[in-house]
C-alpha positions as CSV (number, residue, x, y, z in Angstrom):
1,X,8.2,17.3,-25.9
2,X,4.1,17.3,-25.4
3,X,2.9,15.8,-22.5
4,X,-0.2,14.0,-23.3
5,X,-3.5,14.7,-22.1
6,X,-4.2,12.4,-19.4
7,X,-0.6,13.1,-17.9
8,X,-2.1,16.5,-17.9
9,X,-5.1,16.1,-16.4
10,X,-3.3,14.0,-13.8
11,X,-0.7,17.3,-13.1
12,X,-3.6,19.4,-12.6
13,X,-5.1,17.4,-10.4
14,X,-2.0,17.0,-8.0
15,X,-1.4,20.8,-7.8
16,X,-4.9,21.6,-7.1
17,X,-5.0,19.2,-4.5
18,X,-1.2,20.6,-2.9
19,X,-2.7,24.0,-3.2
20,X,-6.3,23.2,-1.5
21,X,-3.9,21.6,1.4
22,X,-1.9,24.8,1.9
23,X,-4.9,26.9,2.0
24,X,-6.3,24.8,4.7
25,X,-2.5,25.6,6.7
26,X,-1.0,21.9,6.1
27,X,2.4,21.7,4.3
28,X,2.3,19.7,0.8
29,X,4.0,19.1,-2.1
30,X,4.3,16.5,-5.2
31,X,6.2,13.6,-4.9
32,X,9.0,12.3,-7.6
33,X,7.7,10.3,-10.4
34,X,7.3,7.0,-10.3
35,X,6.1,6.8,-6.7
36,X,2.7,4.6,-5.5
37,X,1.5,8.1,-4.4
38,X,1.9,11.6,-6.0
39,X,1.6,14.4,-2.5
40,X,3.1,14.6,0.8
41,X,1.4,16.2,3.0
42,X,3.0,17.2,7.1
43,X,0.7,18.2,9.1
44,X,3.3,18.6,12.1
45,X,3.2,15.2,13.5
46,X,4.2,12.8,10.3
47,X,3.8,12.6,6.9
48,X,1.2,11.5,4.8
49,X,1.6,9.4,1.0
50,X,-1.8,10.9,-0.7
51,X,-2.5,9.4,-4.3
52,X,-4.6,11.6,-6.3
53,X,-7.2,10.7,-9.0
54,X,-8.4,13.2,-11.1
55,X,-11.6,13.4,-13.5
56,X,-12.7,16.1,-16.2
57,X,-15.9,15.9,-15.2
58,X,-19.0,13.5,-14.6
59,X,-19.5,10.3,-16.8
60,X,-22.6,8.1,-17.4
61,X,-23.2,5.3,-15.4
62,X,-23.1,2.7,-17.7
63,X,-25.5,-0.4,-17.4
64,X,-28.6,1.6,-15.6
65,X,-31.9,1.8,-17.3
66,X,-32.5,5.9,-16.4
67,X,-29.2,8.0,-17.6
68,X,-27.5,8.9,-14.8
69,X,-24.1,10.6,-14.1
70,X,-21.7,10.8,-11.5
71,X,-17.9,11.1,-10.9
72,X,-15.9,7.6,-11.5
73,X,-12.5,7.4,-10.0
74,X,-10.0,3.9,-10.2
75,X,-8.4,3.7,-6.8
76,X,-8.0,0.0,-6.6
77,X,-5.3,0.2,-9.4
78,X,-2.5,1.6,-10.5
79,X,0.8,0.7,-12.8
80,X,1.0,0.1,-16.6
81,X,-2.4,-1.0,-17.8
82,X,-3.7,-0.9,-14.1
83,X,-1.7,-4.3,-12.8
84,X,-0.8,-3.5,-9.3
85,X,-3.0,-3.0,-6.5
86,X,-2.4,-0.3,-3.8
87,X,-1.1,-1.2,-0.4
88,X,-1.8,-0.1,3.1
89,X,2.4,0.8,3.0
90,X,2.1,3.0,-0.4
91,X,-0.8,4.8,0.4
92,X,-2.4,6.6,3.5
93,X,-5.2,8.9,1.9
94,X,-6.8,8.9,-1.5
95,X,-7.5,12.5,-3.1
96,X,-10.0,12.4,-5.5
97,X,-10.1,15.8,-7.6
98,X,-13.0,16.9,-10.2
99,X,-11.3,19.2,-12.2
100,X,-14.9,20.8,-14.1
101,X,-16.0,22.2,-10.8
102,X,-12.2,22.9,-9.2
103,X,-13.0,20.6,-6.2
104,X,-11.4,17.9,-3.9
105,X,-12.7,14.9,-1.9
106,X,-10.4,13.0,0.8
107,X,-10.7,9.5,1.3
């Protein structure tokens, strides 16, 4: 069975971000599916949830009068058809990844 695309994308986004962690000396790995966040990361003293969104590339900004780009990430929402809002309990940092360029931005 393929996995689609997005799912993909969204795989490759989590093990960048687990591998960026390790090479900075922190412990991380991906969480099961299903969970409100996709990497734990130990740093020694706890754990952390971290919930990775992940983006091909840049995308035009729509509604502006000059054309401009810039990387869009949804971290308000997650769920089937983006339903559920994240919590302060499901989620301690947001990892925002932009696969084009190989990079990773904590939040």
């Amino acid at each position: 069975m393929r996995m689609s695309q997005e799912l993909q994308i969204g795989k490759a986004g989590e093990y960048l971000v687990c591998c960026d962690l390790a090479l900075k000396g922190f412990i991380a790995f991906p969480s099961d599916q299903g969970l409100p966040y996709d990497v734990l990361l130990d740093n020694g003293k706890r754990l952390f949830k971290i919930q990775v969104k992940t983006t091909m590339g840049p995308r035009q900004i729509p509604q502006r009068a000059k054309t401009s780009f810039a990387y869009i990430y949804n971290i308000k929402k997650h769920g089937k058809n983006n339903t559920k809002r994240y919590t302060q309990d499901e989620i301690d940092i947001f990892a925002l990844v932009a696969l084009d360029i190989m990079k990773v931005g904590y939040m």
